[in-house]
C-alpha positions in Angstrom: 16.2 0.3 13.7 15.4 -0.7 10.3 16.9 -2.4 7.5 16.5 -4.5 4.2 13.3 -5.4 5.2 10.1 -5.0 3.0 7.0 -5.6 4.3 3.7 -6.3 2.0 0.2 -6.0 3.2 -2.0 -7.4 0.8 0.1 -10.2 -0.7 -2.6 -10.6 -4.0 -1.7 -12.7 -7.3 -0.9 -8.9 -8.9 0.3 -6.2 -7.0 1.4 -8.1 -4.1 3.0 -10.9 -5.8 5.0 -8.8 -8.3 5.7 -6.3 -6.1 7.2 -9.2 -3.1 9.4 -10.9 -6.6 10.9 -7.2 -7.8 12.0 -6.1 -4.1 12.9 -10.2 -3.1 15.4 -10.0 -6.1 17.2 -6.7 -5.4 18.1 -8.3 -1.6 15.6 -7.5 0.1 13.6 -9.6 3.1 10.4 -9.7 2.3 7.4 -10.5 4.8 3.8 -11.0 3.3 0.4 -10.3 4.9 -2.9 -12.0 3.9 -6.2 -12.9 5.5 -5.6 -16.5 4.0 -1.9 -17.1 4.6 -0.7 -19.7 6.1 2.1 -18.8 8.8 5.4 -19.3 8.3 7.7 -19.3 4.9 6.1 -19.2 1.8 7.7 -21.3 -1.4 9.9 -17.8 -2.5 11.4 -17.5 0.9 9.3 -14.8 2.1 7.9 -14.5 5.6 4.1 -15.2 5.8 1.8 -14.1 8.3 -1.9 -14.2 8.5 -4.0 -11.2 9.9 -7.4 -9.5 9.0 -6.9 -6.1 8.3 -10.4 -5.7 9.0 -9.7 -5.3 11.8 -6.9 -2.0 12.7 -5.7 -3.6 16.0 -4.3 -6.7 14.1 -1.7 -4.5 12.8 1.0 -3.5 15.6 1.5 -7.9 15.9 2.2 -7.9 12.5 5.2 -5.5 13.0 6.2 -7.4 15.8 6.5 -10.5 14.2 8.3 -9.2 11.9 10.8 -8.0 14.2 11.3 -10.6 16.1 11.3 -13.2 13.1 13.7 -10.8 11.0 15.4 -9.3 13.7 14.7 -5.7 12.4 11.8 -3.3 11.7 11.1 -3.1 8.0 12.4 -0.2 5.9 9.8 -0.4 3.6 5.9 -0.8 4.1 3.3 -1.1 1.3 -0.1 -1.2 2.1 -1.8 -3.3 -0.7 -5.2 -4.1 0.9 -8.3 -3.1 -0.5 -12.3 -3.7 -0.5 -15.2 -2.7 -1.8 -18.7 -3.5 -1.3 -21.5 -3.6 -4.0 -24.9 -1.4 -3.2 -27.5 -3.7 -3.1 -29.8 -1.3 -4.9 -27.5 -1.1 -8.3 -29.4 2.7 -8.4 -28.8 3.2 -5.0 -25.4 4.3 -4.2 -26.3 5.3 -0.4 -27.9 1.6 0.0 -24.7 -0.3 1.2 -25.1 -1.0 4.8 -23.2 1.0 7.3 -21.5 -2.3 8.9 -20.2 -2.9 5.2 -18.9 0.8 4.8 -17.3 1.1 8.1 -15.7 -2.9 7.6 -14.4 -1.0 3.7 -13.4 1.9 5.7 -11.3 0.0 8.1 -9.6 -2.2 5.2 -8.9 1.1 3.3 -8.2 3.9 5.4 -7.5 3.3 9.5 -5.7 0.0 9.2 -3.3 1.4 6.8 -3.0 4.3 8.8 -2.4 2.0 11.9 0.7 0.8 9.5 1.9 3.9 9.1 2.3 4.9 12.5 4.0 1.7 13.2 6.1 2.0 10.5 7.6 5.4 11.5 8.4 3.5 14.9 10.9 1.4 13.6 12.0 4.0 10.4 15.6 5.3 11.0 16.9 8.7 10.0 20.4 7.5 10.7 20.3 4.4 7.8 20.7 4.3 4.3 17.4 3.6 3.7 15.5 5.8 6.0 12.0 5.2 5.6 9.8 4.5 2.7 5.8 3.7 3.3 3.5 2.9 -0.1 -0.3 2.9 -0.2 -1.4 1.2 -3.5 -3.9 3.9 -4.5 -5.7 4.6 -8.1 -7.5 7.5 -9.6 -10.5 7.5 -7.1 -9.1 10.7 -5.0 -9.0 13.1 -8.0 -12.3 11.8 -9.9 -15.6 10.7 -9.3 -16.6 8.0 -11.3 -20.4 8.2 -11.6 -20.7 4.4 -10.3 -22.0 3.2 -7.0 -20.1 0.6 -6.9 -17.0 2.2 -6.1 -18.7 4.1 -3.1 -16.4 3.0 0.0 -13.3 2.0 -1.9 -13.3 6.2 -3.2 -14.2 7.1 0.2 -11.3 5.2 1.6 -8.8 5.9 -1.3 -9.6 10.1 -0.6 -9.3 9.6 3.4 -6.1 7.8 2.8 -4.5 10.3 0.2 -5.0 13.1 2.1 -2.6 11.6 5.4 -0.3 10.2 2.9 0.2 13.4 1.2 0.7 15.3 4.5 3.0 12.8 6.1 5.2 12.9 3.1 5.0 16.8 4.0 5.6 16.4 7.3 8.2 13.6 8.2 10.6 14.9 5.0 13.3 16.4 7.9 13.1 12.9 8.9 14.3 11.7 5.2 10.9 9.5 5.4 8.8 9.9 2.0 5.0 8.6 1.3 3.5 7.6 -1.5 0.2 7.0 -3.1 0.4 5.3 -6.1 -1.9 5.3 -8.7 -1.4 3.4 -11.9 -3.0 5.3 -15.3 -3.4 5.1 -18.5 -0.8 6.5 -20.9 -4.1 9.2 -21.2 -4.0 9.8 -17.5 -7.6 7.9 -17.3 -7.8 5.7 -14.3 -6.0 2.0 -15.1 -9.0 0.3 -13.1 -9.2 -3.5 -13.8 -7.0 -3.2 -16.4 -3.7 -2.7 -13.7 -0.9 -4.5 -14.6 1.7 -5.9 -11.7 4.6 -6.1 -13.1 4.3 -2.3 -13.6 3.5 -2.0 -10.2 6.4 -4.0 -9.2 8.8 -2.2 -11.5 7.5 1.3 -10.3 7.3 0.5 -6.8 11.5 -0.8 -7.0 12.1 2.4 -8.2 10.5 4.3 -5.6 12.0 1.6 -3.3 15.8 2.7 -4.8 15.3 6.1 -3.9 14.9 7.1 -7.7 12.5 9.8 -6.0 13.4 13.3 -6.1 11.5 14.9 -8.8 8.6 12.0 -7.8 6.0 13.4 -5.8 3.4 11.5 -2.9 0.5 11.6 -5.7 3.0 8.9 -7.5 1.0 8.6 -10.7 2.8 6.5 -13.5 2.2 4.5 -16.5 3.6 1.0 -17.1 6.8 1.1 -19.1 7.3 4.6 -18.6 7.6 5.3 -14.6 6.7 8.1 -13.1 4.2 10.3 -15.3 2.5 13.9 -14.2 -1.4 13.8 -15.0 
């Protein structure tokens, strides 16, 4: 059974840390995940637990301590984690090590979709708030940006759009929606370093509220305006 319970991998000093403040203040319970935290109860209240999401089967004891420590599964998951790894060769864009790809892989793609699974475990069709599972995405699945340096972070963004998408699809009997959000550009151009987390924060609350019918899993939106069709 879930509740108000939001649970944050990912907890950066953007995303994670806007997002955490938006959903802390409209009641919810908020647990954080980082590969630095330090276990326990972070200065805001929220639940802090440390895990390498390097690594997919750190994920599943992550749920668990948030069940046991909140005394419900979480009603809302946001995978927030991300990595990318520089070619060495600048020109070379199929020079970065396979270790480094699968490792980007992992981070990207199969440990947010080990979150996922667990998330639906604990998701219930019967609440209020049946089900809601965010993967902070960008514009990386619908264009290819002519840089080898975004090699495995596109690769992982693509992978993960395409499960998101079709478990939006495919669990919407369920009342369960998935999203991949991708900040732009009033333009539609692809925000890139120039994300903003408040935005993300504000966007992500509203998704949260259920403010999500005409809102579709490719959740592209623009800061200060919400959801926006590109």
């Amino acid at each position: 059974m879930s509740s108000k319970i939001a649970l944050i991998f990912g907890y950066g000093a953007r995303v994670g840390t806007s997002v955490a403040a938006k959903l802390a203040g409209s009641g919810y319970s908020v647990a954080v995940v980082s590969r630095s935290a330090t276990p326990g109860t972070t200065p805001e209240g929220y639940l802090s637990i440390k895990a390498d999401v390097s690594d997919p089967a750190s994920i599943p004891s992550v749920f668990e301590t948030v069940k046991s420590t909140l005394k419900s599964a979480p009603a809302v998951v946001i995978y927030n984690a991300a990595s990318l790894t520089p070619p060495p060769d600048a020109d070379s864009v199929l020079s970065v090590p396979v270790e480094k790809f699968v490792n980007d892989l992992q981070i990207n793609t199969v440990s947010a979709y080990v979150a996922a699974q667990e998330s639906v475990k604990g998701f219930d069709p019967a609440a209020e708030k049946k089900g809601i599972f965010i993967y902070t995405g960008n514009g990386l699945n619908s264009t290819v940006v002519p840089l080898p340096l975004f090699l495995t972070l596109g690769v992982g963004k693509s992978a993960s759009a395409h499960w998101v998408g079709l478990a939006d699809a495919l669990y919407a009997k369920q009342g369960y929606r998935f999203f991949y959000a991708d900040e732009r550009n009033p333009d539609g151009t692809v925000a890139g370093g120039a994300l903003d987390g408040p935005a993300h924060g504000e966007f992500y609350s509203q998704l949260v509220d259920g403010k999500t019918d005409e809102i579709p899993w490719q959740a592209t939106f623009v800061k200060g305006k919400g959801y926006v069709k590109f």
